[in-house]
Residue frames as a rotation matrix with the C-alpha (Angstrom) as fourth column:
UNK 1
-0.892 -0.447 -0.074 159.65
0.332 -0.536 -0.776 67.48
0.307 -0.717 0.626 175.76
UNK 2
0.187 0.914 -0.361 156.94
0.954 -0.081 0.289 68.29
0.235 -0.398 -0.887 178.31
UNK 3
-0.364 -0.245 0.898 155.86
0.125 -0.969 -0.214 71.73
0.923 0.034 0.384 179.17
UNK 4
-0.625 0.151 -0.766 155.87
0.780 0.160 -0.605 72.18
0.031 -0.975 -0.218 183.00
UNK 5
-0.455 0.657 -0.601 154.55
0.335 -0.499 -0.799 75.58
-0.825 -0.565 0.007 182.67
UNK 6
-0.106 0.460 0.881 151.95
0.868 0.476 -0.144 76.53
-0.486 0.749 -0.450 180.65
UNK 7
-0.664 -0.653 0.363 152.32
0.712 -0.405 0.574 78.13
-0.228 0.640 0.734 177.34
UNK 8
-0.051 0.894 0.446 148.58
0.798 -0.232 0.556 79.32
0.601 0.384 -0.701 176.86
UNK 9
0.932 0.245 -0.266 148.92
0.356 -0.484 0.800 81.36
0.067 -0.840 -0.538 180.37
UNK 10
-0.144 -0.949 -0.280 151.98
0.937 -0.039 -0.347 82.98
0.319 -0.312 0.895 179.29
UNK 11
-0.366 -0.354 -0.861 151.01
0.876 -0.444 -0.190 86.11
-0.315 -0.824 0.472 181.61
UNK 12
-0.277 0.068 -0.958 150.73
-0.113 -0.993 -0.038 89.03
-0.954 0.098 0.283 179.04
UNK 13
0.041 0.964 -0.263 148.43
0.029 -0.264 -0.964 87.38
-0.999 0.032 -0.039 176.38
UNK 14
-0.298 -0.520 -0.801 150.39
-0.740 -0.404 0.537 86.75
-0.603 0.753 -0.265 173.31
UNK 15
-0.905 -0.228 -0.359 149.29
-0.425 0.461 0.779 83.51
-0.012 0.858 -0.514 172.26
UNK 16
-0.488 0.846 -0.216 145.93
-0.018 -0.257 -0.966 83.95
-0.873 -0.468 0.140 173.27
UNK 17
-0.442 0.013 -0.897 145.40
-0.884 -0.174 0.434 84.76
-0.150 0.985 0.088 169.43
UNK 18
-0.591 -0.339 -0.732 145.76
-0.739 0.590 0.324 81.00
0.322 0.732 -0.600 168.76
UNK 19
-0.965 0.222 0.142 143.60
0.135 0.878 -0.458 79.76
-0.226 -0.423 -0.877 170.63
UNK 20
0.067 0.980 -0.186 140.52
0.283 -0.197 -0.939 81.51
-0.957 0.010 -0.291 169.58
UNK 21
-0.548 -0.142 -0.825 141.14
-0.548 -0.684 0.482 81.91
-0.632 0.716 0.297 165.87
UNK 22
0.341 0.940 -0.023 139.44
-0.605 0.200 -0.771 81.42
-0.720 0.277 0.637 163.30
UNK 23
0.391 -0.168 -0.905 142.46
-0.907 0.096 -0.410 80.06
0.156 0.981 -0.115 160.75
UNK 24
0.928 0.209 -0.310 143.24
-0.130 0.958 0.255 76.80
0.350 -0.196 0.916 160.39
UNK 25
-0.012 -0.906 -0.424 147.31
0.491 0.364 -0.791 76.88
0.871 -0.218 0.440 161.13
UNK 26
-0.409 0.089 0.908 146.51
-0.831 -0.448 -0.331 79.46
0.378 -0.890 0.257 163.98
UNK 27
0.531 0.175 0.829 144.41
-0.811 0.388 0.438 76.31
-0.245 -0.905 0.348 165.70
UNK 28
0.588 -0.608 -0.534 146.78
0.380 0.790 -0.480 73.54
0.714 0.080 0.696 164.60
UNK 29
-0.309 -0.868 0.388 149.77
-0.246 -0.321 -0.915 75.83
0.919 -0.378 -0.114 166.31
UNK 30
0.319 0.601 0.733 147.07
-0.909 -0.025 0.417 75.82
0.269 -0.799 0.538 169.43
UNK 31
0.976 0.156 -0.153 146.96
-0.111 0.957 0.267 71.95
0.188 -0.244 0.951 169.23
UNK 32
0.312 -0.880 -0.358 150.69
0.373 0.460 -0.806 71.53
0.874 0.118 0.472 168.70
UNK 33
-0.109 -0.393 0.913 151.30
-0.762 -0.557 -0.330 73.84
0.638 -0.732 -0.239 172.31
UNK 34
0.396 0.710 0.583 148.78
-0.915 0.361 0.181 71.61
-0.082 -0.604 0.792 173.79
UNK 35
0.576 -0.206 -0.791 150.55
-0.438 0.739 -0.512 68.74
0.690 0.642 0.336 172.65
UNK 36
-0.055 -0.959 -0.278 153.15
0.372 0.239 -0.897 69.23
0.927 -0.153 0.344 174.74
UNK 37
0.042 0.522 0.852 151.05
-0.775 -0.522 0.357 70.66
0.631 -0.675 0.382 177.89
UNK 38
-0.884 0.093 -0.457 151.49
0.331 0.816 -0.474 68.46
0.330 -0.570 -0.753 181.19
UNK 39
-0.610 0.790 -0.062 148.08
-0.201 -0.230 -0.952 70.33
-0.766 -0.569 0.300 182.01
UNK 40
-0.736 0.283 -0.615 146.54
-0.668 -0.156 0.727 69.25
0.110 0.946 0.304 178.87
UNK 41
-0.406 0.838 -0.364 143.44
0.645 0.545 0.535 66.42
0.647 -0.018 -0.762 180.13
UNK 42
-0.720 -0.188 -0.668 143.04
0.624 -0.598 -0.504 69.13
-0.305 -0.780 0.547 182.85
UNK 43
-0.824 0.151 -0.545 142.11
-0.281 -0.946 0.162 71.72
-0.492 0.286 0.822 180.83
UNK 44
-0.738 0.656 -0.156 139.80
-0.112 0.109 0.988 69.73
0.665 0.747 -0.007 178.48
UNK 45
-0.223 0.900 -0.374 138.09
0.927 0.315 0.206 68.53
0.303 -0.300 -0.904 181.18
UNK 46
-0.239 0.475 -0.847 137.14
0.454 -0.716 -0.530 71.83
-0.858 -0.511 -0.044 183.33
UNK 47
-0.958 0.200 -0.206 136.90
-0.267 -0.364 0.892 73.31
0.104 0.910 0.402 179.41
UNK 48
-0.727 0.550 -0.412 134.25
0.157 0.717 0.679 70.43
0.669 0.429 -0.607 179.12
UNK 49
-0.133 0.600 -0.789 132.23
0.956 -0.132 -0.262 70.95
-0.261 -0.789 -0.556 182.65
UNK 50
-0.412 -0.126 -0.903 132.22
0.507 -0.854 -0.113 74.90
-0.757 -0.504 0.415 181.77
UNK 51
0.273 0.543 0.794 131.02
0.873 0.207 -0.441 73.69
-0.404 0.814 -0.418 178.53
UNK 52
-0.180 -0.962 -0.206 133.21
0.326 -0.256 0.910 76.24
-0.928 0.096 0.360 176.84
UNK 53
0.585 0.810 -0.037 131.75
0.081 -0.104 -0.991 78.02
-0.807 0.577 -0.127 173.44
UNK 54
0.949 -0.313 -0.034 134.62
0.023 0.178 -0.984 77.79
0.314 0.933 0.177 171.38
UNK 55
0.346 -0.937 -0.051 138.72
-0.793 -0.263 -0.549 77.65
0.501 0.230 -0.834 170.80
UNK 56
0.183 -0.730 -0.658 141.33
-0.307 0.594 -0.744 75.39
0.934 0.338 -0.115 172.19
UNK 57
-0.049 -0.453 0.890 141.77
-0.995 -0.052 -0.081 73.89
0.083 -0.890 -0.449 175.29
UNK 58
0.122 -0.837 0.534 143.73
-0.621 0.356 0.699 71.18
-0.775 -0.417 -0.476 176.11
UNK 59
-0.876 -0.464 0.130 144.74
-0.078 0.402 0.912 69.95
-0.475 0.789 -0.389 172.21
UNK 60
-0.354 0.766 0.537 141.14
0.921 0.386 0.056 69.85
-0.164 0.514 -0.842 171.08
UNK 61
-0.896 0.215 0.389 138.98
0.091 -0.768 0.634 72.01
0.435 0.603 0.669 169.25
UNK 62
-0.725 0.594 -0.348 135.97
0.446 0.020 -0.895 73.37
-0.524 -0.804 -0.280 171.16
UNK 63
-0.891 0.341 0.301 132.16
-0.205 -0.892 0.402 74.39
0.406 0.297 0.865 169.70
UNK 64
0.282 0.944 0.173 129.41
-0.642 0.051 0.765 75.16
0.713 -0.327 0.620 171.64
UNK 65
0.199 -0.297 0.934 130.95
-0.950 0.175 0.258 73.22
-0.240 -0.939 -0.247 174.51
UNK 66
0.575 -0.030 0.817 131.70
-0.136 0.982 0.132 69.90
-0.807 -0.187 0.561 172.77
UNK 67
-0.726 -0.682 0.089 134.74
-0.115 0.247 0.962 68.60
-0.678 0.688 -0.258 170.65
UNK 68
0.878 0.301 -0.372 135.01
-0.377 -0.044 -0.925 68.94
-0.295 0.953 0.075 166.78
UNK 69
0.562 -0.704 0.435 137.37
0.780 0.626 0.006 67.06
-0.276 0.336 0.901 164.67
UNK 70
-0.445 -0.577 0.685 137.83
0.894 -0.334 0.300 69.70
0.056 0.745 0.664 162.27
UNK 71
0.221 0.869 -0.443 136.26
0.131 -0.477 -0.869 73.52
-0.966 0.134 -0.219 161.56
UNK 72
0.043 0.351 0.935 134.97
0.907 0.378 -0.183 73.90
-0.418 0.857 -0.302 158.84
UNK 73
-0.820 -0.573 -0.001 135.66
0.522 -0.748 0.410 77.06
-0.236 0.336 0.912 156.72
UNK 74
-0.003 0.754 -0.656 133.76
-0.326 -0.621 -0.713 79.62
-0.945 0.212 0.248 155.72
UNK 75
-0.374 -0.371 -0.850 132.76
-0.800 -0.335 0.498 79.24
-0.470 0.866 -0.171 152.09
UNK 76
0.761 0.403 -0.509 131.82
-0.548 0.820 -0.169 76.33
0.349 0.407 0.844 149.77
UNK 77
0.527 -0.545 0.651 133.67
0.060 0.789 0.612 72.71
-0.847 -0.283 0.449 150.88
UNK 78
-0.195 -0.782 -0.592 136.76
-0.664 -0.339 0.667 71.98
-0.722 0.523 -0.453 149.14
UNK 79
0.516 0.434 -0.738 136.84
-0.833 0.456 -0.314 69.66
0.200 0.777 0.597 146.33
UNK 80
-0.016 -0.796 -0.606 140.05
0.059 0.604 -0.795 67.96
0.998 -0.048 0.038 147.33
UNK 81
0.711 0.142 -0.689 140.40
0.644 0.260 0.719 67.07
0.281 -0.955 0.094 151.17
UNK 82
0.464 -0.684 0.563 142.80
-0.821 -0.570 -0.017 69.42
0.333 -0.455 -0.826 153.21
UNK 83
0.184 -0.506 -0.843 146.08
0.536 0.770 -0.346 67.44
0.824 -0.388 0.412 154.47
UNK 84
0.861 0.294 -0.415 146.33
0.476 -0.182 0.860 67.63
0.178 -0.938 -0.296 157.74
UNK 85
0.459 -0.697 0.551 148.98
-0.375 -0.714 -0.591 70.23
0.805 0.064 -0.589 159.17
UNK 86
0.583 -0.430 -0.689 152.07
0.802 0.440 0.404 69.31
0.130 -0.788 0.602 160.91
UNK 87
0.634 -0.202 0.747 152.61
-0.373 -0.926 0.066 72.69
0.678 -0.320 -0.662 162.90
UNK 88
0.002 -0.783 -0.622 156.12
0.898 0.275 -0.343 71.93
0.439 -0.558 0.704 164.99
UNK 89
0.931 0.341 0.132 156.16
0.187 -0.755 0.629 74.48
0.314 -0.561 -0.766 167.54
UNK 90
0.080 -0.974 0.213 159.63
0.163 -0.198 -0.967 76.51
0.983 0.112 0.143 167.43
UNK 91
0.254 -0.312 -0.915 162.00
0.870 0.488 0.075 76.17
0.423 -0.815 0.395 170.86
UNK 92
0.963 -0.112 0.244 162.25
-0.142 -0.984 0.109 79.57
0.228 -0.140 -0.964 172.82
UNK 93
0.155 -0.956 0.248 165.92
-0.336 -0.287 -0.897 80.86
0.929 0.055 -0.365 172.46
UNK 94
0.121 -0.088 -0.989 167.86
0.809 0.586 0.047 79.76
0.575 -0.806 0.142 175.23
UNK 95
-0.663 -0.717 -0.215 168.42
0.742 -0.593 -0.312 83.73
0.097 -0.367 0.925 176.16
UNK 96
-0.627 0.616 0.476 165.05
-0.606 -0.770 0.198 84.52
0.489 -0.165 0.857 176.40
UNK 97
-0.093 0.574 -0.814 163.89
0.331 0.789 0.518 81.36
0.939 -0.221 -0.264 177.95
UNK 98
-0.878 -0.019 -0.478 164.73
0.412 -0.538 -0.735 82.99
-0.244 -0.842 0.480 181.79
UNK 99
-0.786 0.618 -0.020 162.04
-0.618 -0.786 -0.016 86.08
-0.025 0.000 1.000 180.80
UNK 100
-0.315 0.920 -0.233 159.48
-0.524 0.036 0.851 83.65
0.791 0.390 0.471 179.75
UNK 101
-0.274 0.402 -0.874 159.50
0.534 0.819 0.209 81.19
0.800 -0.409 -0.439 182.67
């Protein structure tokens, strides 16, 4: 399912959070919105031309104006790799969908 309207710009700033965070399931959730974004090459690009100093826009992680696979944590590297997170992004109620669109 595409998202006609976008989730990042939902008016009053709630999931704003996720795009600029610093934890790792906060920017997976980001990516998974973006996933489903029909404005999602959009955004990276003008992201990209505005060279952009950090967070999420359209599915990709942003530093210093240029894609990163991954961020890196604070702290010493793990020992064991991190599996990647599969962050499913829960469906808004059908009785509050109306308020949000």
């Amino acid at each position: 399912m595409l998202l006609t309207a976008k989730r990042c710009a939902d008016g009053n700033g709630t999931l704003t959070y996720l795009f600029f965070s610093e934890e790792y399931v906060d920017i997976c959730r980001a990516k998974a919105i973006c996933a489903k974004c029909t404005s999602r090459e959009t955004c990276l690009n003008d992201a990209l031309q505005r060279e952009e100093p950090w967070g999420v826009w359209g599915g990709e992680l942003l530093e210093n104006g240029r894609v990163v696979a991954n961020k890196r944590p604070r702290g010493r590297p793990a020992v064991h790799a991190r599996r990647p997170a599969v962050v499913d992004e829960v469906p808004i109620p059908r009785h509050l969908a109306a308020s949000v669109a």
